[in-house]
C-alpha positions in Angstrom: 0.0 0.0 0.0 1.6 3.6 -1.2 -1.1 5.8 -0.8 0.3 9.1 1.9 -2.0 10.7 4.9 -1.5 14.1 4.7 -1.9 15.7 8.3 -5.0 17.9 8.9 -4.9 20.9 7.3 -6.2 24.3 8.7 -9.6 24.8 8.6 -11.5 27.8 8.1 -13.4 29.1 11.2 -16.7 29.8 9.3 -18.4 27.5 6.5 -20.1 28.6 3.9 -24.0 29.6 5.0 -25.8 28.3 2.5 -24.0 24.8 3.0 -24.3 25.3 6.3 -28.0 26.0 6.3 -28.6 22.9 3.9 -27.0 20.9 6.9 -28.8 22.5 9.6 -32.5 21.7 7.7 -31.4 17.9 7.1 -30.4 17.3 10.4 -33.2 19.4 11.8 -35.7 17.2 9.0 -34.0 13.8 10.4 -34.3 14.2 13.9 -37.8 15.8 13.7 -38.9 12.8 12.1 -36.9 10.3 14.4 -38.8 11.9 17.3 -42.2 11.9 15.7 -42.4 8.9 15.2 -41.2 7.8 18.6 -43.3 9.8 20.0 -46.1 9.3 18.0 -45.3 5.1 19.0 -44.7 6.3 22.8 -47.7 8.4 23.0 -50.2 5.4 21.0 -48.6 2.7 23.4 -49.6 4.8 26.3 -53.0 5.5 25.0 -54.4 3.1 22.4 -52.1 0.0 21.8 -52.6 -1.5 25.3 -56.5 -1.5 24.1 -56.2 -2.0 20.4 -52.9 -5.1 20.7 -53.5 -6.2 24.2 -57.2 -6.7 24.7 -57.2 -9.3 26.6 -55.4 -8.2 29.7 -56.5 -6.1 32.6 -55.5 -1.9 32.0 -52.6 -2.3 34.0 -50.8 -4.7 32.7 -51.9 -3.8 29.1 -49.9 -0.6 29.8 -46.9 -2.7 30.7 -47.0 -4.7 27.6 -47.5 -1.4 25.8 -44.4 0.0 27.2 -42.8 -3.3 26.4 -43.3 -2.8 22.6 -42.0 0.6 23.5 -38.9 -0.4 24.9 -38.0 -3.3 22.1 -37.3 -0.4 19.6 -34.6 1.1 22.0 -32.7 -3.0 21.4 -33.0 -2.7 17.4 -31.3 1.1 17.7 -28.0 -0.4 19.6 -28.1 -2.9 16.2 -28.1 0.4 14.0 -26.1 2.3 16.5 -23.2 -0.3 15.6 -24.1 -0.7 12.2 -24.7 2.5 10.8 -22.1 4.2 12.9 -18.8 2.0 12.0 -20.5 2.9 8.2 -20.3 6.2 8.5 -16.8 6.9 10.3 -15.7 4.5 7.4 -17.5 5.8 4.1 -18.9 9.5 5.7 -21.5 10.6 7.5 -23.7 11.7 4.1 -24.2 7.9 3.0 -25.6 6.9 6.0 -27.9 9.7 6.9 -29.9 9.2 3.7 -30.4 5.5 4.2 -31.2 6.0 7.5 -33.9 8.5 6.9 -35.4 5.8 4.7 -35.9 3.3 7.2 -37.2 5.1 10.0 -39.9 6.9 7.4 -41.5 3.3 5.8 -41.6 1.8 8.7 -43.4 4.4 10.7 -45.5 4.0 7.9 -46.7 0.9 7.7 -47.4 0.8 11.8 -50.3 3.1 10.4 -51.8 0.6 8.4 -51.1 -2.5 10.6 -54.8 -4.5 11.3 -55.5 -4.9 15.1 -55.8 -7.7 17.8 -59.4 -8.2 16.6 -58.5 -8.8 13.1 -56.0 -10.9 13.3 -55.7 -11.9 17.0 -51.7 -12.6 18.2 -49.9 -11.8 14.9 -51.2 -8.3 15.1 -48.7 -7.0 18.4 -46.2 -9.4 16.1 -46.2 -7.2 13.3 -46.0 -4.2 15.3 -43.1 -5.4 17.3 -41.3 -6.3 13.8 -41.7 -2.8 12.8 -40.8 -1.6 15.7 -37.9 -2.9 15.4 -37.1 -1.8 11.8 -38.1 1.3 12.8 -35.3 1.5 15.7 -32.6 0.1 13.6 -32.8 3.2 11.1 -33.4 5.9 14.2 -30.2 4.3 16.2 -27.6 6.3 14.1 -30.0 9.0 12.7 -29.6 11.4 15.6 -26.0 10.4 16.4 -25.4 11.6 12.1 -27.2 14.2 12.1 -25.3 15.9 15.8 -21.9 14.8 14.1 -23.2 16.5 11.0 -24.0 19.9 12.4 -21.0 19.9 15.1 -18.4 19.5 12.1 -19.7 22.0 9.9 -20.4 24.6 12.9 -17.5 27.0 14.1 -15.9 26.5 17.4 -17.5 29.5 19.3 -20.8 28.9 18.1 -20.7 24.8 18.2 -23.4 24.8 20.8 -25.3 27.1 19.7 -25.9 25.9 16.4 -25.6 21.9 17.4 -28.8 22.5 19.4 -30.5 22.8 16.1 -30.5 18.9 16.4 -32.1 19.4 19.7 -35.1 22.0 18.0 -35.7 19.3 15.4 -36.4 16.6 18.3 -38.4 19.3 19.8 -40.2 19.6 16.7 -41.0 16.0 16.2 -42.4 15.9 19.8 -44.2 19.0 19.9 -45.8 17.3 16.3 -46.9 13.9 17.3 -48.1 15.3 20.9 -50.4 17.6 19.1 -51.8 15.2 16.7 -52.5 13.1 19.4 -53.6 16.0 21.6 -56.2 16.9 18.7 -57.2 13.4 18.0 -58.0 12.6 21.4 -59.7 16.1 21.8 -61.8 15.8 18.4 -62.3 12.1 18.4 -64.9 9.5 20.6 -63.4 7.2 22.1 -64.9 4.3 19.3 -63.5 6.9 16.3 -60.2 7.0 18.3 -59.3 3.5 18.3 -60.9 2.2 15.3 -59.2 4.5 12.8 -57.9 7.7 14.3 -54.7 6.5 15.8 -53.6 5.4 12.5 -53.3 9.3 10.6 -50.4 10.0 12.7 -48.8 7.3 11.6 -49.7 7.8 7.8 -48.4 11.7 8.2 -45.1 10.3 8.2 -44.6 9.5 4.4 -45.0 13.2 4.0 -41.9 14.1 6.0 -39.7 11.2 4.5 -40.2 12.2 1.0 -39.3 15.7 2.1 -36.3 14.6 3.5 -35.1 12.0 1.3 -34.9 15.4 -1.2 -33.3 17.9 0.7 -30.9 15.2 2.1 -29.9 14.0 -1.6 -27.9 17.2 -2.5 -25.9 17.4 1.0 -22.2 17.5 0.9 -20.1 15.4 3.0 -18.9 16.6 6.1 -15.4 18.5 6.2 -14.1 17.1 9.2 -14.3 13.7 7.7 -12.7 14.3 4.6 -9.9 16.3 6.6 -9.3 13.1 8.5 -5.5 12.4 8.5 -7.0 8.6 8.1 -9.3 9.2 5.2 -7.8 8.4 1.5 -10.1 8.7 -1.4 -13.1 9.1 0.5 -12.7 5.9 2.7 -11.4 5.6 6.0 -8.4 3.2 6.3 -8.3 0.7 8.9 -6.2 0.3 11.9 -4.3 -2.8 9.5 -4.3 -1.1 6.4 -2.2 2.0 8.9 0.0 0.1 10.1 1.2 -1.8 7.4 2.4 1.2 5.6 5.6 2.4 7.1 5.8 6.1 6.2 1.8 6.1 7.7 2.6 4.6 11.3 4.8 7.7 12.0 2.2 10.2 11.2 1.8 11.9 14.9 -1.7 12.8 14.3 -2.3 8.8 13.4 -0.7 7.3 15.9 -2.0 9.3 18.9 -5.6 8.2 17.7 -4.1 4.2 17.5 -2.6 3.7 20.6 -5.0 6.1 23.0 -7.0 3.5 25.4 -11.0 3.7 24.5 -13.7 3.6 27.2 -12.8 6.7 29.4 -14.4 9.4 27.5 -17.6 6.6 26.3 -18.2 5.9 30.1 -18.5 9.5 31.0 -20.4 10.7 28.4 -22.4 7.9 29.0 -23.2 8.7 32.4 -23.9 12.6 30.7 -26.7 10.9 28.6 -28.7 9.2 31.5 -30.6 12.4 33.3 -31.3 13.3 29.3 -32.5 10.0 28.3 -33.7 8.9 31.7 -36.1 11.8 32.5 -37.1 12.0 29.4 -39.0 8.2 29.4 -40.5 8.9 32.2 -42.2 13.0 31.6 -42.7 12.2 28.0 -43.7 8.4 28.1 -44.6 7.3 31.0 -46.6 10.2 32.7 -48.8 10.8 30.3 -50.1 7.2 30.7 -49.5 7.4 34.3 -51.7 10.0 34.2 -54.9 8.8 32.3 -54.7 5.0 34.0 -53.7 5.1 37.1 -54.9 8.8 38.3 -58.3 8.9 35.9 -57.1 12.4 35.3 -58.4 13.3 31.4 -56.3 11.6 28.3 -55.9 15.2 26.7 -54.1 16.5 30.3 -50.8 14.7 29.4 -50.7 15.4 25.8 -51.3 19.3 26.4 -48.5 19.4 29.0 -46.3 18.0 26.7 -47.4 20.4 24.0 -46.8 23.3 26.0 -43.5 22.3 27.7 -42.4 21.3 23.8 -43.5 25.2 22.6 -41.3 26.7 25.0 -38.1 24.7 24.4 -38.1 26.5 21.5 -36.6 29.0 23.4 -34.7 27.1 26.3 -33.2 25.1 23.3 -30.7 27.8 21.9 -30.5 29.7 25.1 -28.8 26.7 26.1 -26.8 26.2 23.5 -25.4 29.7 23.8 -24.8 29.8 27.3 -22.5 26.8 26.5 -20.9 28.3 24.4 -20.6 31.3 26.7 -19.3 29.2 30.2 -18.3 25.6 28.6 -20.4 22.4 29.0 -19.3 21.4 32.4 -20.7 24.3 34.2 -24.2 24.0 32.4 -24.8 20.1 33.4 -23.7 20.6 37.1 -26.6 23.5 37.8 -29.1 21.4 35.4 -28.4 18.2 37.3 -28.5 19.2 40.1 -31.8 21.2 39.9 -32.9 18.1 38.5 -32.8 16.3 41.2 -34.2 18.9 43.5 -37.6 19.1 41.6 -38.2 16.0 41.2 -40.1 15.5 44.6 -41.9 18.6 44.1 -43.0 17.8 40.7 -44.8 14.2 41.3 -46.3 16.4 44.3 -48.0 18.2 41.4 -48.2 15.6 39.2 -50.6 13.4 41.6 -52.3 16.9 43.0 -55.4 16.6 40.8 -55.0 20.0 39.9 -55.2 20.6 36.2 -53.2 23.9 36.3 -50.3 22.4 38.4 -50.0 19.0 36.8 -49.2 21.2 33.0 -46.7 23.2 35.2 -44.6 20.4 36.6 -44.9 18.9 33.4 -43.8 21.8 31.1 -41.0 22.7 34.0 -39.5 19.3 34.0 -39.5 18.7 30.1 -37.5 21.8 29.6 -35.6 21.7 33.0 -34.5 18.2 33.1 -35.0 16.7 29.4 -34.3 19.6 26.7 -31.6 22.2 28.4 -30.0 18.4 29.0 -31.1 17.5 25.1 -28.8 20.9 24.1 -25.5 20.1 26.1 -25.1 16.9 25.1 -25.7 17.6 21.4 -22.3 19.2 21.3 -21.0 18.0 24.3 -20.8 14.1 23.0 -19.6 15.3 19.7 -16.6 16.7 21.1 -15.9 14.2 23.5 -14.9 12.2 21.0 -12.2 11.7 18.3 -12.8 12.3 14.6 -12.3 8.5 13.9 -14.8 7.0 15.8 -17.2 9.8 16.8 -20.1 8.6 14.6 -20.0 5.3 16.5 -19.3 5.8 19.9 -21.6 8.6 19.5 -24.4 6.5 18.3 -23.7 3.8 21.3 -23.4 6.2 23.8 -26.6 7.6 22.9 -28.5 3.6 22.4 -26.9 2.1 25.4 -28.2 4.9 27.4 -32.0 5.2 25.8 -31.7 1.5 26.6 -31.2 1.5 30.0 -32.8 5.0 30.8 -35.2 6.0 28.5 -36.8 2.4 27.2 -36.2 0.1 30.1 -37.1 3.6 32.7 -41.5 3.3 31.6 -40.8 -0.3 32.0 -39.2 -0.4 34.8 -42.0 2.6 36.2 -44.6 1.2 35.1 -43.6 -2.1 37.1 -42.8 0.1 40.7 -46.1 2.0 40.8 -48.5 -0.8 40.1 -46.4 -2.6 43.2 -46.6 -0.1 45.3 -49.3 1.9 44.4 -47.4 5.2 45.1 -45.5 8.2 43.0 -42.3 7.7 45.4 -40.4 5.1 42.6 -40.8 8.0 40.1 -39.7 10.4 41.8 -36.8 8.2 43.0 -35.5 7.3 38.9 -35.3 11.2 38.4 -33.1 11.8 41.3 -31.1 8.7 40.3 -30.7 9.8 37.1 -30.0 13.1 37.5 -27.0 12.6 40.4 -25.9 10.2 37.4 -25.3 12.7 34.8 -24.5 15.4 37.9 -21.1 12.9 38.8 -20.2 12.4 34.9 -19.9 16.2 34.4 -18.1 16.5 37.5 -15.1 13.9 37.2 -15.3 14.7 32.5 -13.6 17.4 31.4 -14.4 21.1 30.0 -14.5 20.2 26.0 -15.9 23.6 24.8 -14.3 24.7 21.4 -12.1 21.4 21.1 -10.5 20.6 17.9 -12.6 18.3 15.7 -10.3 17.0 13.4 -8.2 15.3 16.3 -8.9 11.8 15.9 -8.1 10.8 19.2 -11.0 11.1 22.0 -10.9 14.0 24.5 -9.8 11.7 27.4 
């Protein structure tokens, strides 16, 4: 092998804006329609699917299995977290994004025209569990693409800022699928509802994929990866295919990236993703069924919080993302954690009050308090934890492994503790836990505001 590795060039500070902007829509496109149609599955699994797939149970443990179905898509995103993400530190992030994009968009899809239990009794929850998992492989590496994406092409003293964009999509996705449901379950009986309502936020799907299929067609690659000291001819070269030519193996830039010891810099930001992921199963999932099973309070309560809260993180969003960029990451997640953790007592206080008014409050405070301001630091925060050879899949896993063991086995897990002890004290208990989580990760990681993303080596 003869082929040279040029060391990184400089890079300009500022990209071009129209490039730029093209980047920002497609990742804002992607991870608006990853979080629809999660939430559009997380919101129907709280509402209709325990009634629609799992008719034969009692309401309690229909919710369970609903949250069950939930949580199986969070499995198939680790698969595409691995898959998609090796693929795109190997052939670029552009490739990947558009397949990915794909996926997710059929699949959510065809849940919208899946026949029920009563048509075709056990294969029905089958089906949906088979595209629930097709529809988890494509998401697991969408959002991780689309933050790598944005945090390559932004400049270093507006990388936060401007990385939150993925944040304002996922926002937008949510804020979408909570008011379809929120109009559906306003404007529809209950008979309407579950006969053929549920299924148009489903069907609204296909709209957005074609959309972004297009936009995402004429994106160019990122210019960190084809910077990459590693990269020859548009292809990342392997660890073998380095070493085995001499004049290579000495290349500083190289060889820093090939000997540094992996795991320190996953494990922390790791721990950085559990308050996100964590918090949010549990105020975006699992209260809003809490709410209308076990506490009879009205379906559309939940749904309407969630609105509201989504609305204003519009604005906490890209405030956060500028105060990052203003006092580093590090600062930002100790205060969040830790106020966290000190409303989440309060909150299921409200939450369980039977008050309307206060129930919309906790929820809207602790979606933007301990789920989105979280959502903006560790858009940019993960990406510049790590090294420009791996970031797309450490990324990706750091972001899967979490969701699995916050945000899809957290309902689950809920769900389970409140019908055993018929209290809100284990709900309350997950937030804490997974806010001092997150609160010890940004304590012992370090400040990686305005790092270098070219470096292939990770930031610890």
């Amino acid at each position: 092998m003869t082929e040279s590795i040029a060391p990184p060039t400089a890079r300009p500070e500022t990209k071009p804006t129209k490039e730029l902007a093209k980047v920002a829509v497609s990742g804002w496109l992607g991870t608006a329609m990853e979080f629809m149609d999660f939430q559009l599955y997380s919101l129907a699994a709280a509402i209709v699917f325990n009634k629609i797939f799992f008719p034969d149970v009692s309401p309690v443990i229909g919710l369970i299995a609903a949250m069950a179905t939930y949580g199986v898509g969070y499995v198939a995103r680790l698969a595409g977290a691995v898959y998609f993400g090796r693929m795109g530190d190997r052939i670029g992030r552009k490739k990947v994004l558009f397949i990915t994009i794909a996926l997710m968009g059929a699949s959510t899809t065809l849940i919208g025209v899946l026949p029920t239990y009563a048509m075709i009794g056990i294969w029905a929850p089958i089906l949906l569990v088979a595209l629930r998992l097709a529809q988890g492989f494509g998401a697991g590496a969408e959002i991780a693409g689309a933050t790598v994406m944005l945090a390559e092409f932004a400049p270093a003293r507006r990388r936060g800022l401007i990385s939150s964009l993925v944040c304002l999509g996922t926002n937008s996705g949510t804020l979408a699928a909570s008011a379809l449901w929120a109009l559906l379950v306003s404007a529809l009986p209950e008979d309407q509802l579950l006969s053929w309502g549920w299924r148009i936020p489903f069907l609204f799907s296909f709209v957005l994929m074609i959309f972004a299929v297009w936009v995402r067609r004429s994106l160019k690659e990122s210019p960190v990866f084809e910077q990459r000291a590693d990269v020859v001819d548009g292809v990342a070269l392997s660890k073998r295919e380095i070493v085995a030519a001499d004049e290579l193996a000495t290349t500083s830039t190289i060889e820093a990236a090939l000997h540094q010891r992996k795991g320190k810099a996953f494990l922390i930001a790791l721990g950085l993703r559990f308050g996100q992921a964590g918090n949010s199963g549990l105020v975006q999932t699992f209260l809003v069924g809490y709410l209308a099973t076990v506490l009879l309070v009205d379906k559309s309560v939940g749904t309407t919080a969630i609105v509201y809260g989504s609305l204003l993180g519009f604005l906490t969003i890209p405030v956060m993302g500028m105060l990052g960029d203003r006092f580093g990451r590090r600062p930002l997640y100790l205060v969040l954690s830790t106020l966290t953790a000190l409303f989440a007592i309060p909150m299921m206080l409200m939450v369980t009050s039977g008050n309307t008014t206060l129930i919309t409050v906790a929820m809207v405070v602790g979606l933007n308090l301990g789920v989105l301001s979280l959502f903006a630091m560790e858009s940019v925060t993960m990406a510049e934890f790590f090294g420009a050879r791996t970031r797309f899949t450490q990324l990706a896993l750091a972001k899967e492994i979490g969701g699995i063991l916050a945000t899809a086995i957290g309902p689950l897990l809920a769900a389970t503790l409140t019908a055993i002890t018929g209290h809100w004290w284990p709900l309350a208990a997950m937030l804490i836990g997974y806010s001092l989580i997150t609160l010890v990760s940004a304590f012992v990681g370090p400040e990686v505001r305005g790092r270098d993303m070219v470096r292939l080596e990770d930031a610890v």
